[in-house]
N, C-alpha and C positions, 0 to 999 in steps of 0.2 A: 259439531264441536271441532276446534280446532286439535290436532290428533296430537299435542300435549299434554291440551285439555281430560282429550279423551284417554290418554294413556296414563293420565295423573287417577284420571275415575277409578279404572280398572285397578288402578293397585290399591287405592282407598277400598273397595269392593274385595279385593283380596283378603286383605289385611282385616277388616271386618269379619269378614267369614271365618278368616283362621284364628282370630283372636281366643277362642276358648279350646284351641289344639283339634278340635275336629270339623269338617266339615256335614253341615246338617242336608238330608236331601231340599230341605227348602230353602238353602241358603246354595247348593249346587245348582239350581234351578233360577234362581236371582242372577249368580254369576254369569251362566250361561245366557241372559240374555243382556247383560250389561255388557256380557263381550262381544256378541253378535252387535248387538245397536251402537255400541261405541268402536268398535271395528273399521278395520279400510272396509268400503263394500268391495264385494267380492261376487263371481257368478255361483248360483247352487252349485252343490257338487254331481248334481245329477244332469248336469247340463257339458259336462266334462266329461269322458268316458263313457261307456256303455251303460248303462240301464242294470241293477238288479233288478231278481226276481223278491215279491218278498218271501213267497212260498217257502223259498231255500232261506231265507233267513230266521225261519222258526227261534232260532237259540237268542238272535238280538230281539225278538220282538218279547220272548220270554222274562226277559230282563226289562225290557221299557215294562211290560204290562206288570210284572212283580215289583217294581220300583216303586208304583203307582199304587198297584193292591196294599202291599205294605204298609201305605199313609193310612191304610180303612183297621189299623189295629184288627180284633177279633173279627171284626169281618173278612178278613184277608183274602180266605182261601173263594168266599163269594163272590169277592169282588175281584180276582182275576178271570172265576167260572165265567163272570156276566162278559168280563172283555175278550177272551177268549172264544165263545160263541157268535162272535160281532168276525170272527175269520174262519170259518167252516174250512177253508181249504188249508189250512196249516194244523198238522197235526201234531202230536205228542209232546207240548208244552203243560208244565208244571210248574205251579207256583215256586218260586226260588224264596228262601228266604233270607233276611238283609245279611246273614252271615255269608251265603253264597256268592254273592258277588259285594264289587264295590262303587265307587263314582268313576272311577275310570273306565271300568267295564261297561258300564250303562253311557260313559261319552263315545264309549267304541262303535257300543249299538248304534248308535244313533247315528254316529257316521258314517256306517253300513247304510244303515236304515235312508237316508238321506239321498241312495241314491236308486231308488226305488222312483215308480212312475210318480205322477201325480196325484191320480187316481189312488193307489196304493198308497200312497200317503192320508191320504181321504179316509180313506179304512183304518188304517192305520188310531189316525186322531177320532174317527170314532166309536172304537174298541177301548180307546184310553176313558171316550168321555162315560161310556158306559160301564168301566172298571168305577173309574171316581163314582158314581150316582146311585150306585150300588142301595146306597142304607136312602138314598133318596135325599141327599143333600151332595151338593158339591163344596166342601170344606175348601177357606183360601188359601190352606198349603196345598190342596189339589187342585185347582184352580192353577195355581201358581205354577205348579210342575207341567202340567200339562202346555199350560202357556210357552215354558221353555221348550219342551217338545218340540213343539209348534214349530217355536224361534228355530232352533236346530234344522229343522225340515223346512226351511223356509216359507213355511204356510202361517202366518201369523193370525191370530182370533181374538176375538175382544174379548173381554173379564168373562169369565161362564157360571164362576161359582154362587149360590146360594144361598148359604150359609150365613149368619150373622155375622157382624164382626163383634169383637168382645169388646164388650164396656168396661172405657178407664174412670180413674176414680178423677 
């Protein structure tokens, strides 16, 4: 797109999402890859600077994988156990709940997170896909966040979820 164009998107994208005063994590997950694809391209962040470990970033990975688990309602605390067992070597993370943190915190992770290997991002996404699949379905706002994820870490993935979509009338 012409970056008018694309700069016109993003605010229409904004403006969308902020319309009812709050931002939804599936409507922060839209955004975040509407800004990424409508974006100047730009090099990964991991391709800048040194390398994290993700090891040491237990706290942002706690947040992406609660972010995630949270979409699973009363399955929550299952569905971070499943993503969490997907990183044997990062320890003493605990479900957060959405009070805990907010979208800013979970874009911080991510930008941590982002500059972690490739590999480690590998794990990373699927720890996440394993959080989603939990109840055995990939629901499209999980699907959709994970997506962003993705987008964020510059590893992008085709549609994953399962799930139906809802019938209109």
């Amino acid at each position: 797109l012409p970056q008018a164009t694309a700069d016109d998107l993003k605010k229409q994208a904004e403006a969308l999402a902020q319309a009812d005063g709050r931002i939804s994590t599936f409507e922060f997950a839209v955004l975040k890859t509407v800004r990424r694809r409508a974006g100047p391209a730009a090099a990964p962040a991991n391709q800048r600077g040194r390398r994290l470990n993700m090891s040491h970033l237990a706290a942002e990975v706690e947040v992406v994988l609660s972010a995630l688990a949270n979409e699973n309602g009363a399955e929550a605390e299952a569905a971070f156990a499943a993503g969490t067992r997907q990183l044997p070597h990062i320890r003493g993370m605990h479900l957060l709940h959405r009070e805990s943190y907010n979208l800013e915190r979970l874009d911080q992770a991510l930008q941590k997170l982002n500059r972690v290997s490739p590999g480690a991002k590998k794990d990373l996404l699927e720890a996440c896909a394993h959080t989603a699949e939990t109840d055995g379905v990939i629901a499209p706002a999980e699907g959709e966040l994970i997506r962003a994820f993705a987008e964020h870490l510059h590893c992008p993935i085709p549609v994953i979820w399962t799930a139906e979509a809802p019938q209109t009338a």
